[in-house]
N, C-alpha and C positions, 0 to 999 in steps of 0.2 A: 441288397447287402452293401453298406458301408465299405468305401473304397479304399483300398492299403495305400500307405507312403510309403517314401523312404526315411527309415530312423537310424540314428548312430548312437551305440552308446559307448560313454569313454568308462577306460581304467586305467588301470598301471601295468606297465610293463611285466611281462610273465603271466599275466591273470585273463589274457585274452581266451584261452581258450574255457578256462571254469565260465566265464562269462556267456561263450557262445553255447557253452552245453546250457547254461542256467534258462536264456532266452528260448532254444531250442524246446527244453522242456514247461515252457511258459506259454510255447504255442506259437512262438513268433518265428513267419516265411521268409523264405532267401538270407539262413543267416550266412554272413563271411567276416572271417576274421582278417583285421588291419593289425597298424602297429599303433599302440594303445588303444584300440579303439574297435566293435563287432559293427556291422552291418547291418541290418533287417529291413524286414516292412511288416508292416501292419497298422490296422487301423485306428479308433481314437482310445477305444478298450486298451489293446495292447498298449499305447502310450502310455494309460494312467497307469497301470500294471506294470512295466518296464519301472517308472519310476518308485512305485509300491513298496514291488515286492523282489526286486531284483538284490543281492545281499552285493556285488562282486562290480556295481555301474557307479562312473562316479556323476556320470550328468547323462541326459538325455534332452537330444538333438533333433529337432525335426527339418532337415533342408529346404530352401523353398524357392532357391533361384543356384544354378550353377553357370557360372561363365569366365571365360576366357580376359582376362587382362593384364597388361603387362606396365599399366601405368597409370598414375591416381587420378589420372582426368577418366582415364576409360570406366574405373571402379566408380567412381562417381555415375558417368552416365548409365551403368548398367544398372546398379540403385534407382536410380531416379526415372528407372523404365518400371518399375514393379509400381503397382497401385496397393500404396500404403493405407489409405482407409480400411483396406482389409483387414489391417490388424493395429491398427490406430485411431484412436480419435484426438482431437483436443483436450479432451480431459485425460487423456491417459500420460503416465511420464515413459519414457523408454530410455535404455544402455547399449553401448557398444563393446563385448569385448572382441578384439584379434587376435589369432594365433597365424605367424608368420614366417615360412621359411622360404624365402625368395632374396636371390642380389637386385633385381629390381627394387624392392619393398624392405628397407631394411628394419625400420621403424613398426613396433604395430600400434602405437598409439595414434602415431600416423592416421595410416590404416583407418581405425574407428572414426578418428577427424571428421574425413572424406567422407565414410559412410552416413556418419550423422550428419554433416551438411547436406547431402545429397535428400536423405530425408525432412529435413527441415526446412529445404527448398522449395520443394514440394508440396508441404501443407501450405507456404507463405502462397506460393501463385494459386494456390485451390482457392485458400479461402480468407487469406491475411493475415494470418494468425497461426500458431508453431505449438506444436506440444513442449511439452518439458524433458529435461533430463535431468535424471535420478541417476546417480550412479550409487546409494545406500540399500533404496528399496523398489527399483520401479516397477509398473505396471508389465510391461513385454522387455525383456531378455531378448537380444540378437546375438549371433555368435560369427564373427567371420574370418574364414579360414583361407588361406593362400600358400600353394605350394608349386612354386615359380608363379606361369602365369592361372593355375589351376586355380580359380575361386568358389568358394562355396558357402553360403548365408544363409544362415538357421536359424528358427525359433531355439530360445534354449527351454525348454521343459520346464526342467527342475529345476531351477534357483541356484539357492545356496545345493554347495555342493554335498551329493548326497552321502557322503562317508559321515556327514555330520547329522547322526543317526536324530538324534534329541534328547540321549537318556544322558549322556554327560554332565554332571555337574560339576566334579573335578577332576582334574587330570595331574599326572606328575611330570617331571620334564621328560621331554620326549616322549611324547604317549605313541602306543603301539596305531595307524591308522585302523578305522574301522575297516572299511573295504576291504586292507590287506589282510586285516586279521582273518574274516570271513572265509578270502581267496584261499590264506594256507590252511584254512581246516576244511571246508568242499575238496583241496587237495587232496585232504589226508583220506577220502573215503568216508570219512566217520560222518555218521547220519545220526548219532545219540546209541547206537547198541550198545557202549558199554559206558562205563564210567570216563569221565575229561578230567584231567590235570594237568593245571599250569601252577609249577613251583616257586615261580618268580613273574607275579601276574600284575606285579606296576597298582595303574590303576581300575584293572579289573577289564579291560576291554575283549581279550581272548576269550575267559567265562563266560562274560555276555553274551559273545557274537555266537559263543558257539550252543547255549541257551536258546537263540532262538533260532537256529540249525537244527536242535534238536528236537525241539516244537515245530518245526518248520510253519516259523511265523515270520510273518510280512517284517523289514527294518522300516519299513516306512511309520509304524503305526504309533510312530512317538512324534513324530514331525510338522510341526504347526503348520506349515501350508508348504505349495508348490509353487512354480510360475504358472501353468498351465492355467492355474484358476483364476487368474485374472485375464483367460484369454476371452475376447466375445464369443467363442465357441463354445465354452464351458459348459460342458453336463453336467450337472453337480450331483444329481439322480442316478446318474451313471456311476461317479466317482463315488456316494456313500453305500452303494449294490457291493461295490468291491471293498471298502473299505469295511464293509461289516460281514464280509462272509470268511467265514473261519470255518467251513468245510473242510477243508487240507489242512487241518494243525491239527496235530498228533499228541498224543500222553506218552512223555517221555519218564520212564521207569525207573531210570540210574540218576546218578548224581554229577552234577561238578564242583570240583574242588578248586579254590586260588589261593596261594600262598605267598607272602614277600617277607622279607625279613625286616624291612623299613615299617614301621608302625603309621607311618603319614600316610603312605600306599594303600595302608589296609584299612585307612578310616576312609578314604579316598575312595577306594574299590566298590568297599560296602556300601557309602550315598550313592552310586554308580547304578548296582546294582539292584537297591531297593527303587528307584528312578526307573528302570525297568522292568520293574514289578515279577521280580526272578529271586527274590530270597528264600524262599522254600527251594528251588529247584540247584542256588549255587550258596557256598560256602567258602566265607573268606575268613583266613585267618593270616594272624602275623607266626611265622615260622624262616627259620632257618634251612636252607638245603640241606645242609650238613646231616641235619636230621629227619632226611625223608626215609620212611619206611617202606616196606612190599604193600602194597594195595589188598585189602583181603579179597576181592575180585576182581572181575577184568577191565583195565583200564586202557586210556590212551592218553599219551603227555604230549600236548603242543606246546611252546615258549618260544621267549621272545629273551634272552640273557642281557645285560650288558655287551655294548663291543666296545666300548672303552673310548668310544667317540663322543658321543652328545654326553652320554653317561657316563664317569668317573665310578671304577671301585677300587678298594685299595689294595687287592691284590687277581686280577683280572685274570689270568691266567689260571692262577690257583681255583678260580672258578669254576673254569670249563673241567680241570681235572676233577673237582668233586662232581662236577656232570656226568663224568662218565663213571667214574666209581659208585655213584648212586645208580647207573641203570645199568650196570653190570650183577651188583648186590641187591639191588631191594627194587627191581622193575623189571624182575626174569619173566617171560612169556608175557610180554608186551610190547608193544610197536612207543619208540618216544620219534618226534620230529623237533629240529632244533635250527632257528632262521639266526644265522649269524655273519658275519662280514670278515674277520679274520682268518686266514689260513692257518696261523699258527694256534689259534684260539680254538677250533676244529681239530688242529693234533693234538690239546691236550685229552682229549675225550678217551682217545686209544681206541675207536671201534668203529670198523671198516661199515660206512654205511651204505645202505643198500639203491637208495638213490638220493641226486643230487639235480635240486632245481635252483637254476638264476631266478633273484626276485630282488628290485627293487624297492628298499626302507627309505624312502625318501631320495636323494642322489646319492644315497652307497646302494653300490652291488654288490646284492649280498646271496646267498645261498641259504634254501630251506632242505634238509638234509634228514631222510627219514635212518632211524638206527631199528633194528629186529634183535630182539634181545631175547636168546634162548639158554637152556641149561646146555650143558655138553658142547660137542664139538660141529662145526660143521654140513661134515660131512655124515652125521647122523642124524642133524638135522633135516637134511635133504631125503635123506635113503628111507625118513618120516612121510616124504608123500610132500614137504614143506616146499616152496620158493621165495627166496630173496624178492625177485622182479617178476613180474607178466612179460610177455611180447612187447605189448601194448608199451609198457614202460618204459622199455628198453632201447625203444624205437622214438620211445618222448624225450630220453635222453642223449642219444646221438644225435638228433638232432639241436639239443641244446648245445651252447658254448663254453668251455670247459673255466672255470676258478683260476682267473688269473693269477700267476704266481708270484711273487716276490713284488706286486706293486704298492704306493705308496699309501700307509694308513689313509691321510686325508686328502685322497684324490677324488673327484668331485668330476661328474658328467658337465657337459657346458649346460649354463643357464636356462635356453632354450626348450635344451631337452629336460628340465626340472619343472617345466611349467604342467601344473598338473594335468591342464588341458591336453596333454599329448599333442601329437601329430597323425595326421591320415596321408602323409604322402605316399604310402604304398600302396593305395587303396582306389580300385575303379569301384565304379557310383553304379547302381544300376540305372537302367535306360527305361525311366517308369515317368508318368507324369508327377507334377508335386500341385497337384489342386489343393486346395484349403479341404479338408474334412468334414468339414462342418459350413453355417452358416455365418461366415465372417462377420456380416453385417449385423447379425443380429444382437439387442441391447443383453447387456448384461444380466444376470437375475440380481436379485439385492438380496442383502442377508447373507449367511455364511453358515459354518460349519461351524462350532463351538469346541475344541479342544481342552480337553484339563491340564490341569498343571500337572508337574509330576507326583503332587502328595496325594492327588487323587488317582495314581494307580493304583490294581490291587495285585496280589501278589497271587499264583497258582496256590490252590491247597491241595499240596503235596508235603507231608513229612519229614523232613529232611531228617539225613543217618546221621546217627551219632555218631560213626565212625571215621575214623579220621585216617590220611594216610602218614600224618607226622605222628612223634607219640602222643600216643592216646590209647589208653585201654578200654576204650568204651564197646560196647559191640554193633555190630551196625544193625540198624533197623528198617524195618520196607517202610512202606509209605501208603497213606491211604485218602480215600478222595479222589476227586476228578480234576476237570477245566474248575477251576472258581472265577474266573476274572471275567462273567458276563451279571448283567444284573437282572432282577426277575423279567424284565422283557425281553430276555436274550440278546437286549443291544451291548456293545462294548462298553466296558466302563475308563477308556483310556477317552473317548469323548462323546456325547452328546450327539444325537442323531434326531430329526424333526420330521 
């Protein structure tokens, strides 16, 4: 059997724990949660997989030397102890990024310097000759992390980072992150049981993500390559096994709905969306909140609102009160969750919510806030057999840190802590060997994997309702049909398989 590493994968602040359930239920051993950041092991599978099909990781990390330095000659010599042909040739080009939190190491450009000298020292005395450096596109991804004198140097996986699904083709300003998106609907419980709405859906990213939550299908399977496949280890046999098994993707029966009031949004949304091969399954239109109606069945509202920061509305406040007057009137027996960053933009809504999570929108801290929206009182509510919170919730929330008060609109985490790589200073490593996985030495295969463009995705053939939850008198209709998006040889039609 194929021997486990140690792997990291990163997120964003608040998401660490959807992440380690995500992994958990992925199969991957000794997970532990860091700060931005889960833990694992597992072997070359789980690696490709981790990157796949994880919705909630933003990069995946394989470590492959940790040591102790406290100064850039030591960092240098400990580099220049690893036998880099392992995972280099001459032909290949490689990068350095650093993430740095040490008063020894102030600099992390620095940092990378050192490390790529130390490397490049080392092909010269081999063999007299130096690979290249690609900092656009290169062959092998390094990651190297310092916290004091704690260092630790990783293959990076993934590449480009993974929030950058591949279904995007436009965005509007400030577009909602994938990942994040992902994280606050795995929050939300929702699995597709009922109907999705998002009232003020931008450029459609909510819909999406939550689209293929629903299907619970891979976010990788738009994304033109990895790092990993340019490693000499690559199984490529391995990687198109997983990339074409669509065993665990589900027929999702309900609908999702997106709405903005901005018409750019909604031409925006809908390229978005047909690029994900999700227009039968979601519905965007241009609509006003003012005029959202009762849902004729059971839905759930995720959103992402204005907070009057990146985005400008002309009356921002007045917002959040039609927020709440719409899910008081026309979203009775329904769960809404609402990620916003103002306290006072929160008290315009007027409805005591039932929990309250810190989550990170970039460097605002901001709160994702579920509201239970029932007919009557209470206390009748309850004496129903009903609960606001679990245990479990209640217990997620005391231990969280409570909605700073009265702080400045645009105050702003330090720099450091923005860099999306996070930080793992909180974090012991387990005490496991880190051998290569694979065959380092071994040549590359040639050839590749052939990916289509977005025109050549196809969309599910599923029905979509007539029904709408702004006005509309139409009546809603079921749906018929199955998966459509294989083609007569059951291979995928997002790409080309040989």
């Amino acid at each position: 059997m194929e021997q486990e590493f140690e792997l990291i994968a990163k997120t964003f602040m608040g998401l660490e724990p959807v992440l380690a359930q995500e992994l958990t239920e992925l199969g991957a051993n000794n997970v532990q949660t860091g700060r931005r950041m889960v833990s694992f092991t597992g072997n070359k599978e789980m690696m490709y997989r981790a990157n796949f099909q994880l919705h909630t990781a933003i990069r995946i990390l394989k470590p492959i030397a940790h040591f102790k330095a406290d100064t850039a000659d030591k960092v240098y010599d400990e580099i220049k102890k690893i036998d880099w042909t392992q995972y280099l040739d001459l032909k290949k080009s490689f990068s350095v990024d650093s993430v740095v939190f040490s008063e020894e190491f102030r600099h992390s450009k620095f940092v990378s310097y050192k490390v790529k000298d130390a490397i490049v020292d080392q092909f010269r005395e081999k063999f007299g000759k130096r690979p290249n450096i690609s900092v656009a596109n290169p062959d092998i991804r390094l990651n190297m992390h310092i916290a004091e004198d704690q260092c630790t140097l990783s293959l990076d996986s993934s590449g480009e980072s993974l929030h950058r699904r591949g279904y995007r083709q436009e965005s509007v300003e400030a577009p909602l992150n994938e990942v994040l998106a992902a994280g606050m609907i795995l929050m939300t419980g929702w699995r597709g049981e009922t109907d999705f709405v998002d009232p003020m859906c931008g450029s459609g990213t909510l819909p999406i993500e939550a689209a293929l939550i629903a299907h619970n299908m891979a976010p990788g399977l738009f994304r033109k390559e990895y790092a990993f496949e340019k490693w000499p280890d690559f199984d490529r046999d391995l990687f198109d096994q997983i990339y074409n098994d669509d065993s665990n993707e589900r027929e999702f029966t309900h609908h999702i709905y997106g709405y903005d009031i901005d018409l750019a949004a909604v031409t925006k949304a809908r390229l978005n969306v047909k690029a994900a091969g999700m227009t039968k399954c979601i519905t965007i239109e241009q609509a006003d909140i003012k005029n959202f109606k009762q849902p004729a069945e059971k839905a759930i509202m995720v959103t992402n609102p204005p907070y009057g920061e990146r985005i400008s509305t002309p009356d921002l406040l007045g917002t959040y009160r039609t927020i709440g007057e719409i899910l008081k009137h026309q979203f009775k027996e329904n769960d809404a969750w609402v990620l916003s960053y103002r306290e006072e933009c929160f008290d315009q809504i007027g409805l005591k919510p039932s929990i309250k999570i810190p989550l990170y929108n970039g460097s605002l801290e901001c709160e994702f806030r579920k509201y239970q929206i029932f007919d009557g009182k209470l206390k009748d509510f309850r004496s129903e057999g009903n609960i606001l919170k679990t245990e479990e919730e209640k217990r997620a929330m005391a231990d969280k840190h409570r909605f700073k008060k009265n702080r400045e609109f645009k105050k702003r985490i330090e720099e450091e802590d923005d860099n999306e790589e996070g930080d793992i200073r909180t974090f012991k490593f387990h005490k496991i060997s880190f051998k290569d996985s694979g065959d380092g030495g071994r040549e590359r295969r040639k050839g590749g994997r052939e990916r289509r463009d977005f025109d050549d995705h196809k969309d599910f053939s599923y029905d979509k309702r007539k029904g709408r939850n702004f006005d509309d008198n139409g009546d809603r209709g079921g749906r018929k049909g199955g998966k459509g998006y294989k083609d007569n040889k059951g291979k995928r039609d997002h790409r080309k398989t040989f």
